[in-house]
PyMOL Python script that loads the backbone (N, CA, C, O; Angstrom):
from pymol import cmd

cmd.read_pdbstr("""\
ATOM      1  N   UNK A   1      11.620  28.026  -5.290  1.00  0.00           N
ATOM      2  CA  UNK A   1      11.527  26.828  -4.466  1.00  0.00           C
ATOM      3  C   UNK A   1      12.859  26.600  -3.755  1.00  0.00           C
ATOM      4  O   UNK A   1      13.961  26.901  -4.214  1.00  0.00           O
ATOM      5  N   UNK A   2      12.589  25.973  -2.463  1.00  0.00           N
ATOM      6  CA  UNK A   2      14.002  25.828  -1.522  1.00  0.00           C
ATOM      7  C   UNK A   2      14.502  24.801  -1.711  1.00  0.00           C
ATOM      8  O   UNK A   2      13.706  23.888  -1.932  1.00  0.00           O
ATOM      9  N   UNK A   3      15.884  24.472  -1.721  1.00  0.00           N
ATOM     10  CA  UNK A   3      16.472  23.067  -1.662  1.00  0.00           C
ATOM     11  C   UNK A   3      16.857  22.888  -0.443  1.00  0.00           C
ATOM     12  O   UNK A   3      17.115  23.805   0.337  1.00  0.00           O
ATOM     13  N   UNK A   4      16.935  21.483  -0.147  1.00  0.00           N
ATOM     14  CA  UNK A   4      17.334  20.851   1.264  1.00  0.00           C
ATOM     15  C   UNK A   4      18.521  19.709   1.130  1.00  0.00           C
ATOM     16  O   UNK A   4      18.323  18.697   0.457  1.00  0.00           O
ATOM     17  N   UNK A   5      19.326  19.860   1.573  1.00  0.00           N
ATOM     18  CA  UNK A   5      19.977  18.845   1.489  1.00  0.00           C
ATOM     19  C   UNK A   5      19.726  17.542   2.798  1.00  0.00           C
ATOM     20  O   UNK A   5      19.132  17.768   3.852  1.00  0.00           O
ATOM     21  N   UNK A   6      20.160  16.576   2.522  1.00  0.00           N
ATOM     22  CA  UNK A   6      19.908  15.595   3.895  1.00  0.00           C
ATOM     23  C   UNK A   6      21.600  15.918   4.079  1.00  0.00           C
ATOM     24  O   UNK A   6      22.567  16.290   3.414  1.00  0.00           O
ATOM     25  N   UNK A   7      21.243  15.511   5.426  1.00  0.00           N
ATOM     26  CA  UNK A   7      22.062  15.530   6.286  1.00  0.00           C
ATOM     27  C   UNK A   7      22.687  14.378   7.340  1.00  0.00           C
ATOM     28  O   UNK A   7      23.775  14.347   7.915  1.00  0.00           O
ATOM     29  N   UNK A   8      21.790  13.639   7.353  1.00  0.00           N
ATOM     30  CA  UNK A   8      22.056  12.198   8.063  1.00  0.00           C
ATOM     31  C   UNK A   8      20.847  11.465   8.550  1.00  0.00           C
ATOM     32  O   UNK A   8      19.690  11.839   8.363  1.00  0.00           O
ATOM     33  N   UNK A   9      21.271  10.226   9.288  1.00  0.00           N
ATOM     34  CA  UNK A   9      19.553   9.546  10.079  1.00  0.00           C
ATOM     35  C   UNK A   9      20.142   9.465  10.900  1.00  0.00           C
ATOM     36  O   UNK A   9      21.337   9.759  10.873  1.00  0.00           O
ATOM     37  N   UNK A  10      19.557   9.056  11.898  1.00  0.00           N
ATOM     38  CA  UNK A  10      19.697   8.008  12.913  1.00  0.00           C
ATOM     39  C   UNK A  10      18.319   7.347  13.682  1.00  0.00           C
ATOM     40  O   UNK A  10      17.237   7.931  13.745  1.00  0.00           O
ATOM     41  N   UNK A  11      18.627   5.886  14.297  1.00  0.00           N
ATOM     42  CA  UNK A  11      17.689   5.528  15.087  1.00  0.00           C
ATOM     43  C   UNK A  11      17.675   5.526  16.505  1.00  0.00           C
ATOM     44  O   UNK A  11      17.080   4.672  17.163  1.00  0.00           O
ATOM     45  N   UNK A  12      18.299   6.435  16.969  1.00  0.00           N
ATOM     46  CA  UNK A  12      18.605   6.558  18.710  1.00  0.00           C
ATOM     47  C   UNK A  12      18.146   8.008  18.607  1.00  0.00           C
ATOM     48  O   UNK A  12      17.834   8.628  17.591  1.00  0.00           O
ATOM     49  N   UNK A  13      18.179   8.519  20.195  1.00  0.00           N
ATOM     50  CA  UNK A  13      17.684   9.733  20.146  1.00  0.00           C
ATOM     51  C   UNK A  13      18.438  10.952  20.371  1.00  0.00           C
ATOM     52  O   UNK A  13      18.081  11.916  21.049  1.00  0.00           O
ATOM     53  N   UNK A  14      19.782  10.768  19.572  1.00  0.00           N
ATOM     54  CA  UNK A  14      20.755  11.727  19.430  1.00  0.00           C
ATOM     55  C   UNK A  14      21.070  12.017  18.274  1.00  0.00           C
ATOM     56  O   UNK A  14      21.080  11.063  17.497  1.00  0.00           O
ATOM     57  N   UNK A  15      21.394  13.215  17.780  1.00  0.00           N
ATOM     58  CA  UNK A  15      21.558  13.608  16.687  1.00  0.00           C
ATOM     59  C   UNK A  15      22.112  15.559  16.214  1.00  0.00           C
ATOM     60  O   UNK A  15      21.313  16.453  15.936  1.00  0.00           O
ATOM     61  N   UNK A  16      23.397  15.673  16.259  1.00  0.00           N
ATOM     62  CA  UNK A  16      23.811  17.202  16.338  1.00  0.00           C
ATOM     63  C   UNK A  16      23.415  18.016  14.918  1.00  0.00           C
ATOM     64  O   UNK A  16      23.359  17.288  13.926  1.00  0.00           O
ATOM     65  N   UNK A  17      23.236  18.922  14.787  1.00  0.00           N
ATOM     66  CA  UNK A  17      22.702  20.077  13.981  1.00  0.00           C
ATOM     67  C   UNK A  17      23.870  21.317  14.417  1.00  0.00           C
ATOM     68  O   UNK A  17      24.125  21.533  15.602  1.00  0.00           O
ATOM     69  N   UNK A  18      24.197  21.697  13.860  1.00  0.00           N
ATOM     70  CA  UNK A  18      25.299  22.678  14.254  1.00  0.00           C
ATOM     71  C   UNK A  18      25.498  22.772  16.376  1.00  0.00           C
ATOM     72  O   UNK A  18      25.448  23.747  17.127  1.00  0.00           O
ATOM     73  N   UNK A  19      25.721  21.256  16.669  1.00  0.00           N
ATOM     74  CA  UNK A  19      26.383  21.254  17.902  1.00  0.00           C
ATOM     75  C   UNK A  19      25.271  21.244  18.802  1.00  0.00           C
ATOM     76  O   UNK A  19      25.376  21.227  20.028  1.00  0.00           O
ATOM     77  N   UNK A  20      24.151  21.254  18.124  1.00  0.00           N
ATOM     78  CA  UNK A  20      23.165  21.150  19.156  1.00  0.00           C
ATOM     79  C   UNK A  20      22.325  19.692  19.205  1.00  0.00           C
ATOM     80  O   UNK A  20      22.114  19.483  18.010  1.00  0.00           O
ATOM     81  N   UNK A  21      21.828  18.752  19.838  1.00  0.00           N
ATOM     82  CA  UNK A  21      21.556  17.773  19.962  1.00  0.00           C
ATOM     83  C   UNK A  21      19.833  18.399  20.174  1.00  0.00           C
ATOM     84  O   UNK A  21      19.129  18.993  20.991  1.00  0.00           O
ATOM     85  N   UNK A  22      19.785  17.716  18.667  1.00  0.00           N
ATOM     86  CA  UNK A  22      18.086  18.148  18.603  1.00  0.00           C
ATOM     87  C   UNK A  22      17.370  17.299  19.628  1.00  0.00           C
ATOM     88  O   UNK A  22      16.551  17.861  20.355  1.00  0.00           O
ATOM     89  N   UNK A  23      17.569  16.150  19.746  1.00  0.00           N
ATOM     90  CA  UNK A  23      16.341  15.321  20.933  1.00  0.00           C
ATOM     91  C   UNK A  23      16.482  16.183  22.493  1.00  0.00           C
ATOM     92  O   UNK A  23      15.567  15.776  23.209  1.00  0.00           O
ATOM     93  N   UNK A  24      17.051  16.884  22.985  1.00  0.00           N
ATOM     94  CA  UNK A  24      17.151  17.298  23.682  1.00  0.00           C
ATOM     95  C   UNK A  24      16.500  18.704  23.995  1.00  0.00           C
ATOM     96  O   UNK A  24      16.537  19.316  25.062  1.00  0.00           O
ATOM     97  N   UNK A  25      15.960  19.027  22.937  1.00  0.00           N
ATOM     98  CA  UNK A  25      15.424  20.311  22.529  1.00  0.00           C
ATOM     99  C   UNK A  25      13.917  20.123  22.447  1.00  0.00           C
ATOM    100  O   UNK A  25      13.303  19.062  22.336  1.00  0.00           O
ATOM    101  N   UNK A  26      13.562  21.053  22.505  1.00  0.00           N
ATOM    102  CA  UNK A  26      11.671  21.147  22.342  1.00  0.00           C
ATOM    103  C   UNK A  26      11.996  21.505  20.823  1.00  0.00           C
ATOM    104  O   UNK A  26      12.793  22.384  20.495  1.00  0.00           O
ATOM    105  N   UNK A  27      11.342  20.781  20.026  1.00  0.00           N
ATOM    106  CA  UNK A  27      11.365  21.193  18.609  1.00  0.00           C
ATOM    107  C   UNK A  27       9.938  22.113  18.408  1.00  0.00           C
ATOM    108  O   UNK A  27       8.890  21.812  18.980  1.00  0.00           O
ATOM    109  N   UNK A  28      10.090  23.365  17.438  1.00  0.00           N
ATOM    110  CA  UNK A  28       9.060  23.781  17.590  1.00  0.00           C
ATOM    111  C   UNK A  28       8.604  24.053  15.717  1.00  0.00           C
ATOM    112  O   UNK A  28       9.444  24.526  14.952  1.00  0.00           O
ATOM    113  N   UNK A  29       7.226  23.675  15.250  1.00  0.00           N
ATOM    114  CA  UNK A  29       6.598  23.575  13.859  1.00  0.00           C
ATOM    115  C   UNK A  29       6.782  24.909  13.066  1.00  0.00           C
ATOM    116  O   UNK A  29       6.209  25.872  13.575  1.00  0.00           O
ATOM    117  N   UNK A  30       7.565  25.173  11.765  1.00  0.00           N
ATOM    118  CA  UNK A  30       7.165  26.202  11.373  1.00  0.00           C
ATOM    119  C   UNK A  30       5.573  26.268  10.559  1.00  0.00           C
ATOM    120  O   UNK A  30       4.960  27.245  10.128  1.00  0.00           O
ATOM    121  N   UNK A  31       5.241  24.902  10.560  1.00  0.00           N
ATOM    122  CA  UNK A  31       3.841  25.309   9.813  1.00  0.00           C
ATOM    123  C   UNK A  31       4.118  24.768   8.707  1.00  0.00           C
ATOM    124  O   UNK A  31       3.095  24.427   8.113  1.00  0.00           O
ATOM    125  N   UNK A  32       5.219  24.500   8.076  1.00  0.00           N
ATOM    126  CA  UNK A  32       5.582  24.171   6.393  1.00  0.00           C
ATOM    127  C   UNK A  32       5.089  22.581   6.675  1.00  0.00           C
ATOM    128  O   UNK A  32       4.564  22.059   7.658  1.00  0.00           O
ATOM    129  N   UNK A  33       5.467  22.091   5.461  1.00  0.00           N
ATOM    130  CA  UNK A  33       5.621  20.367   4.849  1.00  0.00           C
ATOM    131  C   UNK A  33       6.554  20.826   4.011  1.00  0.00           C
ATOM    132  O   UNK A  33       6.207  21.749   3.275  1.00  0.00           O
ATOM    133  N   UNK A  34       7.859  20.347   3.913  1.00  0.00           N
ATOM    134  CA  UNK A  34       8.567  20.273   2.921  1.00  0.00           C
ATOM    135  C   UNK A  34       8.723  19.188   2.731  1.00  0.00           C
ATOM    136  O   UNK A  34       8.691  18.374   3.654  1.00  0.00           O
ATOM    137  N   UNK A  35       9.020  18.723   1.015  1.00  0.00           N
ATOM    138  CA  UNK A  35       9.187  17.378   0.103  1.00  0.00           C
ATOM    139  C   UNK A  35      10.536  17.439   0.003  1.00  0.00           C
ATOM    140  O   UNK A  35      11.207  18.449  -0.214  1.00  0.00           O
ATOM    141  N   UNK A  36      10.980  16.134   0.196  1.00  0.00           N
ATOM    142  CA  UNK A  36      12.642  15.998   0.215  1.00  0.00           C
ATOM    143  C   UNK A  36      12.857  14.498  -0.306  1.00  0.00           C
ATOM    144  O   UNK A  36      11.950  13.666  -0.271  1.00  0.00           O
ATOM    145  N   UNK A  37      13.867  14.289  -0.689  1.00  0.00           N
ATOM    146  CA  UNK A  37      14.054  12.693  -1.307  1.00  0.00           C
ATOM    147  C   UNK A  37      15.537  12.614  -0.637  1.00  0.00           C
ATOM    148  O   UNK A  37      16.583  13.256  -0.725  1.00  0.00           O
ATOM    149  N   UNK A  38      14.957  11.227   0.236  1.00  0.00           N
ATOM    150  CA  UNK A  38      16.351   9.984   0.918  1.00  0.00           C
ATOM    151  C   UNK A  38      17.446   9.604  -0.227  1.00  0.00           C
ATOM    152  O   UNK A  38      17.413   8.596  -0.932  1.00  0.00           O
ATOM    153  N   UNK A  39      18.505  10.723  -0.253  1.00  0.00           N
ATOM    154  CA  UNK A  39      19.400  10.186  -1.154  1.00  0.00           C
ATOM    155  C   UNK A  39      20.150   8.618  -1.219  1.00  0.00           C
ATOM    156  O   UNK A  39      21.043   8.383  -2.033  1.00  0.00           O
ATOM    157  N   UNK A  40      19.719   7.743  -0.379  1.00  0.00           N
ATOM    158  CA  UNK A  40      20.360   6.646   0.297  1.00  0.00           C
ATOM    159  C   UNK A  40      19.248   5.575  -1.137  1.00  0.00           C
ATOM    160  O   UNK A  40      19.715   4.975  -2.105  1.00  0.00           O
ATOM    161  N   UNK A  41      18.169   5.663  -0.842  1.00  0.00           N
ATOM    162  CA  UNK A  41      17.211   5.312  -1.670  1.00  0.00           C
ATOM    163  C   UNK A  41      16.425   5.848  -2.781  1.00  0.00           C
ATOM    164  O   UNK A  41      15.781   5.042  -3.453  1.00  0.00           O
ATOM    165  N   UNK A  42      16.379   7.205  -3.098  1.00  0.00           N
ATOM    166  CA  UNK A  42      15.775   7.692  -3.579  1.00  0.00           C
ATOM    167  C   UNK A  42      13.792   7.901  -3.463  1.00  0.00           C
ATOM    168  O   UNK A  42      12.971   8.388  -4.240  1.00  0.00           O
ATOM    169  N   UNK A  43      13.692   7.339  -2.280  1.00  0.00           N
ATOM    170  CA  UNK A  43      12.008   7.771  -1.510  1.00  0.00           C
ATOM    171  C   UNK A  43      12.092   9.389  -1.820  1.00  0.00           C
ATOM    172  O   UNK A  43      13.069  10.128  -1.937  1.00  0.00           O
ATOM    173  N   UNK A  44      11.103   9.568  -1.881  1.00  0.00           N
ATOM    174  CA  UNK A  44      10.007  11.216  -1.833  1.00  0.00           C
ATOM    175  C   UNK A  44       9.609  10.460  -0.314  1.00  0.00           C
ATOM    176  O   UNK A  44       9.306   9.308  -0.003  1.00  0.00           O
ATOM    177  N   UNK A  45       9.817  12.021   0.610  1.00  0.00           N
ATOM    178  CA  UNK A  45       8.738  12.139   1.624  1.00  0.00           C
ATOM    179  C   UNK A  45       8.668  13.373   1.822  1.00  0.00           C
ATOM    180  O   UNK A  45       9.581  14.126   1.482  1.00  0.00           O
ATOM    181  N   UNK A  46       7.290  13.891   2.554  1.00  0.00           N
ATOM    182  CA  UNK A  46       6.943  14.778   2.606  1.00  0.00           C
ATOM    183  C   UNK A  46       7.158  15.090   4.045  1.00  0.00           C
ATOM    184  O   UNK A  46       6.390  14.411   4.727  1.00  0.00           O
ATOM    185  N   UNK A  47       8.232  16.184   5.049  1.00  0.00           N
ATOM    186  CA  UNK A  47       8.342  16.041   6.463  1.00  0.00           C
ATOM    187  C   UNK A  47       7.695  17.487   7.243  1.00  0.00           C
ATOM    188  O   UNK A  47       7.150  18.162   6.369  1.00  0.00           O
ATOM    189  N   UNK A  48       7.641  17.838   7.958  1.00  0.00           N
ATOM    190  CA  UNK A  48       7.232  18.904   8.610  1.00  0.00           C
ATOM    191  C   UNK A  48       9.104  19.858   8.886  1.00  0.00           C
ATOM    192  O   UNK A  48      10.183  19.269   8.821  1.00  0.00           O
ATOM    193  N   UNK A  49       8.933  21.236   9.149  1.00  0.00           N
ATOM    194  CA  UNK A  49      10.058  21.631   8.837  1.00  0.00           C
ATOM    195  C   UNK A  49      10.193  22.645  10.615  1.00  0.00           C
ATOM    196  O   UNK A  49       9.573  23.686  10.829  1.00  0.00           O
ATOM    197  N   UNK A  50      10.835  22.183  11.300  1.00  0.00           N
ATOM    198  CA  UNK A  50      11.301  22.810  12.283  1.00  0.00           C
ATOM    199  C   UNK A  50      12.033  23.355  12.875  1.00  0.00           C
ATOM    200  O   UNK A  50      13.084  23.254  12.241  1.00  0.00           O
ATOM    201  N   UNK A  51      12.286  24.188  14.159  1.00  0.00           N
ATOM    202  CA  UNK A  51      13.463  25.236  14.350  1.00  0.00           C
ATOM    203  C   UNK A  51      13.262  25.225  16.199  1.00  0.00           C
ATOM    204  O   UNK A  51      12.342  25.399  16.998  1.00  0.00           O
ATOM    205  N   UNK A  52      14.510  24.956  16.237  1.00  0.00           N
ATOM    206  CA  UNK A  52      14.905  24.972  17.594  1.00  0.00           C
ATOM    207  C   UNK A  52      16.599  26.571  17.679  1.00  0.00           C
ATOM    208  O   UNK A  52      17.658  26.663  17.058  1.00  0.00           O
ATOM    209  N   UNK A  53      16.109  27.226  18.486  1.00  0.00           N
ATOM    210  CA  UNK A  53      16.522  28.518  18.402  1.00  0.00           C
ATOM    211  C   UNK A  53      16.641  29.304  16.837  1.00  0.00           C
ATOM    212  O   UNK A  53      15.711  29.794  16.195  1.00  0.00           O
ATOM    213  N   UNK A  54      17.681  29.263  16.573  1.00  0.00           N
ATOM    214  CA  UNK A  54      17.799  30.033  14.956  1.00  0.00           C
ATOM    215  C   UNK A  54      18.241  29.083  14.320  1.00  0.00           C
ATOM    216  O   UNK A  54      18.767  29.366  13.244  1.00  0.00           O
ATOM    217  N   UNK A  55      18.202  27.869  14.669  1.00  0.00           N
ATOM    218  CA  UNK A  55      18.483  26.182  13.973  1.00  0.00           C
ATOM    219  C   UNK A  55      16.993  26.037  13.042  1.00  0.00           C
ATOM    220  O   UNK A  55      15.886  25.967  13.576  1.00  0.00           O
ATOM    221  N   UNK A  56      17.207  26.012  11.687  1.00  0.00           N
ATOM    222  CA  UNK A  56      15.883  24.963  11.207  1.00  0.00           C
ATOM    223  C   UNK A  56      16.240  23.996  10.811  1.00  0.00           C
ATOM    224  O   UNK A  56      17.422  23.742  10.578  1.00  0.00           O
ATOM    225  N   UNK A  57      15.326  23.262  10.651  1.00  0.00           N
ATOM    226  CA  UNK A  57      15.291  22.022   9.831  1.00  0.00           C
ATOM    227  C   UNK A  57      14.065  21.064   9.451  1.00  0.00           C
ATOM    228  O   UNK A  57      12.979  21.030  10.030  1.00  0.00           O
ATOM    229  N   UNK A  58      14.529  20.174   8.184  1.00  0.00           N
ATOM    230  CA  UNK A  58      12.973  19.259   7.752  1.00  0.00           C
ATOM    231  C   UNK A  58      13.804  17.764   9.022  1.00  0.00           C
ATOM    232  O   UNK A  58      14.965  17.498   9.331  1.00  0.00           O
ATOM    233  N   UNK A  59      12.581  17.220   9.358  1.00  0.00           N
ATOM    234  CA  UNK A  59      13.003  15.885  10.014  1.00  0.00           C
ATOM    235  C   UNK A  59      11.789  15.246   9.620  1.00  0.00           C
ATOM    236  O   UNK A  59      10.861  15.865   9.099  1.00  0.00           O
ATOM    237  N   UNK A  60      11.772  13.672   9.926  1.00  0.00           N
ATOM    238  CA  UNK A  60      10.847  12.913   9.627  1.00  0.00           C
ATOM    239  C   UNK A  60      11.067  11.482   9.522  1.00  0.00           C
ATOM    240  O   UNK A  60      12.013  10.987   8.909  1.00  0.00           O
ATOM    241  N   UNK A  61      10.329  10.950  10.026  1.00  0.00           N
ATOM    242  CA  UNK A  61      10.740   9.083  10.365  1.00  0.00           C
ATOM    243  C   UNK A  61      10.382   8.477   9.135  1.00  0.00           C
ATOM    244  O   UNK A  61       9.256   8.575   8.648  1.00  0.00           O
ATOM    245  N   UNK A  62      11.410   7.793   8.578  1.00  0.00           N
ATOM    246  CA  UNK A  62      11.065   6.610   7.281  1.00  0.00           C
ATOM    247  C   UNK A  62      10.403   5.608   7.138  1.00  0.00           C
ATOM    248  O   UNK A  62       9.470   5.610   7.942  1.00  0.00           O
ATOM    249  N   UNK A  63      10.422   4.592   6.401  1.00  0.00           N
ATOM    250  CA  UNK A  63       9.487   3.521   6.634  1.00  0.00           C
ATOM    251  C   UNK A  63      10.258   2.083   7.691  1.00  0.00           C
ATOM    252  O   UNK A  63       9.564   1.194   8.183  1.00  0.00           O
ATOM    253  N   UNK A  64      11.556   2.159   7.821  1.00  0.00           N
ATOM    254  CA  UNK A  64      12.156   1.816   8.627  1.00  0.00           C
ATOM    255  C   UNK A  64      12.427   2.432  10.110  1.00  0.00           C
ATOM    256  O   UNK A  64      13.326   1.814  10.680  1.00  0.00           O
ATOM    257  N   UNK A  65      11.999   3.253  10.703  1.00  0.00           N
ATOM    258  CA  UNK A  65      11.859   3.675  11.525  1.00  0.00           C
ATOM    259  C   UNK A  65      13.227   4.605  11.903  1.00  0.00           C
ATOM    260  O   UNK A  65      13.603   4.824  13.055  1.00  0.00           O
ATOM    261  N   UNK A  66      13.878   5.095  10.685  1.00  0.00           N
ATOM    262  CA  UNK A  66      14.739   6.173  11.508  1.00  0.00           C
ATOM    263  C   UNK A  66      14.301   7.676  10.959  1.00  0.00           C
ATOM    264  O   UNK A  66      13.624   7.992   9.980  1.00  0.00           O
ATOM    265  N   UNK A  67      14.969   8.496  11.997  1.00  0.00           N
ATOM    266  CA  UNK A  67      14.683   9.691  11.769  1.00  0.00           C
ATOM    267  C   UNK A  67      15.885  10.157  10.511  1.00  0.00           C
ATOM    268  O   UNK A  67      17.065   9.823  10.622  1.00  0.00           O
ATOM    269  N   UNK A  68      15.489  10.777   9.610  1.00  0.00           N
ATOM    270  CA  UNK A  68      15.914  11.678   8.401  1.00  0.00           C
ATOM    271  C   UNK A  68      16.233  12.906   8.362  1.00  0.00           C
ATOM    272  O   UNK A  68      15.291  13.698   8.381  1.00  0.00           O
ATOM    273  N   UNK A  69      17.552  13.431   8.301  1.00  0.00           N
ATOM    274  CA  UNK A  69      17.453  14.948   8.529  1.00  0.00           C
ATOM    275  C   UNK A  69      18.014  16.102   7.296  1.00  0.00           C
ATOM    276  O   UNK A  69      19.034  15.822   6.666  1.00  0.00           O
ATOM    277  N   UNK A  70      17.369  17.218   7.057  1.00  0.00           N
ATOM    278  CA  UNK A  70      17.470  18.049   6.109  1.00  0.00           C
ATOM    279  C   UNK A  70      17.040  19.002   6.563  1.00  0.00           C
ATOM    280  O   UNK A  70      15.973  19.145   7.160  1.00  0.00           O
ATOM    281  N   UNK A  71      18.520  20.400   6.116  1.00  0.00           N
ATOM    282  CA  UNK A  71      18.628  21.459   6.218  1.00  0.00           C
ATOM    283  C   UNK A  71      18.612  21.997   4.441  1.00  0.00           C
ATOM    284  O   UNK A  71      18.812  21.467   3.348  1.00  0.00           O
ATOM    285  N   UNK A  72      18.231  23.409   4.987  1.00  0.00           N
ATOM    286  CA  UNK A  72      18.163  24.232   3.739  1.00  0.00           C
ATOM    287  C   UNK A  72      19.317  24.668   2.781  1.00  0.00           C
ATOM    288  O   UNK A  72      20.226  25.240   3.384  1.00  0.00           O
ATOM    289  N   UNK A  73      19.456  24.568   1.763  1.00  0.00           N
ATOM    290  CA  UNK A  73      20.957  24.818   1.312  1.00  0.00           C
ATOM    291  C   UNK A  73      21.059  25.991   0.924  1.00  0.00           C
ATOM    292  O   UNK A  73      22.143  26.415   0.522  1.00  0.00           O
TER     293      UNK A  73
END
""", "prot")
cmd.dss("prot")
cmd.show_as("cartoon", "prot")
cmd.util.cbc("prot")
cmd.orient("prot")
């Protein structure tokens, strides 16, 4: 099984990943759901896991409305 670490939120539509500003990008589905827990709170959510060039990542909006981000460790 893979671990993910989070990586940050935000609620605007900027956000860098190794220098790349994912909102700006066509994000594209690998097909997964990965389960990850909001170290801030400790929530379980379950996010979809995506990759913009050789960038992946899990993302996914909370119950507060920001986006959540986690890479693979």
């Amino acid at each position: 099984m893979k671990n993910y670490r989070f990586i940050g939120k935000t609620s605007k539509e900027s956000f860098l990943i190794k220098g790349i500003n994912v909102f700006s990008e066509k994000w594209k589905t690998t097909g997964e759901c990965i389960s990850v827990v909001n170290p801030q709170n400790g929530k379980n959510y379950t996010f979809s896991k995506y990759i913009i060039d050789d960038v992946e990542f899990v993302a996914g909006k909370d119950s507060y409305g920001y986006w959540l981000f986690f890479v693979e460790t």
